[in-house]
N, C-alpha and C positions, 0 to 999 in steps of 0.2 A: 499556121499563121504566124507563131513563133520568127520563124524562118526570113520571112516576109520584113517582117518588123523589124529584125536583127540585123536585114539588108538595109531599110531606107534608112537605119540610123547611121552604117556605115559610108552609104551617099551624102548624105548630109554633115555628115563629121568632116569630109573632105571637100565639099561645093562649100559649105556656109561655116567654116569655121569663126568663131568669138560668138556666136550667135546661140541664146538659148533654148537649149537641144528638143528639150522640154515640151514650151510654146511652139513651135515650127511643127511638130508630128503632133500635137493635140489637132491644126487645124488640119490637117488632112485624116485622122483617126473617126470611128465612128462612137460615139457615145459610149458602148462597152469596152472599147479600147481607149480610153481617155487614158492620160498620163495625169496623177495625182498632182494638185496644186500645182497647175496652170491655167492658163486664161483660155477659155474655151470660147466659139465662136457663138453667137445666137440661136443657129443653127444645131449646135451640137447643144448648148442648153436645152434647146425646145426639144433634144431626142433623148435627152439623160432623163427630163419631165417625165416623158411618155413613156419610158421604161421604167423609170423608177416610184411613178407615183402611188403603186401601191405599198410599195417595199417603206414599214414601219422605219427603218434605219435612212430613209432619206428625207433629208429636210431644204427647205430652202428661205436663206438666209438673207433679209434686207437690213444692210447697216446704216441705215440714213436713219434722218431724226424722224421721231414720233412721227412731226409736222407733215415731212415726209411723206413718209409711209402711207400716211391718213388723206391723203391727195390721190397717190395713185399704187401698183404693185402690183407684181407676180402672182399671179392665183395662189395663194395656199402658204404665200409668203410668213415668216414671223420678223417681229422686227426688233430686231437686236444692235442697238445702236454704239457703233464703234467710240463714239465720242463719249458719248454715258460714262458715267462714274462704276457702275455696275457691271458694265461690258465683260471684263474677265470671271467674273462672278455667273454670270449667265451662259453664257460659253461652256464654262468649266462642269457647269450641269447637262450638258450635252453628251450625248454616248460616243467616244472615241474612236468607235470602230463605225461610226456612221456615213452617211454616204453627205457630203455638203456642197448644195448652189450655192455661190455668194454674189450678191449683188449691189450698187448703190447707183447713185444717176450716170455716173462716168467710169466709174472701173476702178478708182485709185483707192475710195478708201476699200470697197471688196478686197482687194487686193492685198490690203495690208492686214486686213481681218486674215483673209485664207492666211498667210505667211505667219502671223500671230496662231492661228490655230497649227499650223505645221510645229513650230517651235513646243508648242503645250501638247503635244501628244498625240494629236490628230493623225487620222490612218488614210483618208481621201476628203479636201475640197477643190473644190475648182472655183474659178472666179469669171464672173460674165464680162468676158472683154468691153468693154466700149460702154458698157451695163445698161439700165434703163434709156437712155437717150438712144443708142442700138436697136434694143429690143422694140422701142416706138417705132422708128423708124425702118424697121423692116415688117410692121404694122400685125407685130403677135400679140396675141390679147393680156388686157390689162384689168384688174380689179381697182375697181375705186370704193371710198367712202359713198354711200347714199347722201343724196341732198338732205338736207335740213329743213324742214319746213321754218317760215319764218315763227317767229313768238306770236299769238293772237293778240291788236292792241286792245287798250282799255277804255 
């Protein structure tokens, strides 16, 4: 498989030059063969899930605000919000060698999370292209907060 891989990078280094090399072979790769910190398609999210969700070292990352979070999310999601004061702090208690989704409504601020963890030491995250607003739209399931019941009046 090796072999294979070693080829389409050589294709592509010469069809698609300035282009990164990285993002381009994530989306044709299958979930085990992901290239670390890049943007990965919905598709290949939904199969890193499904391979990964017993593996203690994999986690999946929402960096949107509490407010966020608490609307809607990735099953199993934790929410670690990029904007927070605490962010590198929280992060940083994460195991290094672990496996990271990152998500937010559009991809940008994941994005700059996965790249922030790449800089601090991180060994594999990928970042959900297009992120939540994708994931809706190709209608993969979602966890939400439960309703509230109203207050009883008085």
């Amino acid at each position: 498989m090796n072999g294979l891989l070693h080829m389409k990078r050589a294709i592509l280094k010469r069809l698609l030059p300035g282009l990164a090399l990285g993002a381009i072979l994530s989306l044709a790769l299958p979930a085990a063969e992901l290239v670390p910190f890049t943007d990965i398609t919905t598709e290949q999210a939904a199969a890193l899930i499904r391979e990964k969700e017993a593996d203690s070292l994999f986690k999946i990352i929402d960096v949107r605000s509490a407010a966020e979070f608490a609307e809607n999310r990735i099953k199993d999601a934790l929410n670690i919000d990029i904007k927070a004061a605490d962010f590198r702090e929280k992060i940083e208690k994460l195991d290094r060698n672990g496996i990271y989704l990152m998500f937010c409504l559009g991809g940008v601020r994941s994005a700059r999370a996965m790249n922030l963890m790449k800089e601090w030491g991180f060994k594999q995250a990928y970042n959900l292209a297009g992120g939540l607003m994708k994931w809706q739209a190709q209608k993969l399931p979602l966890e939400s907060a439960p309703v509230q019941a109203a207050a009883p009046s008085s």
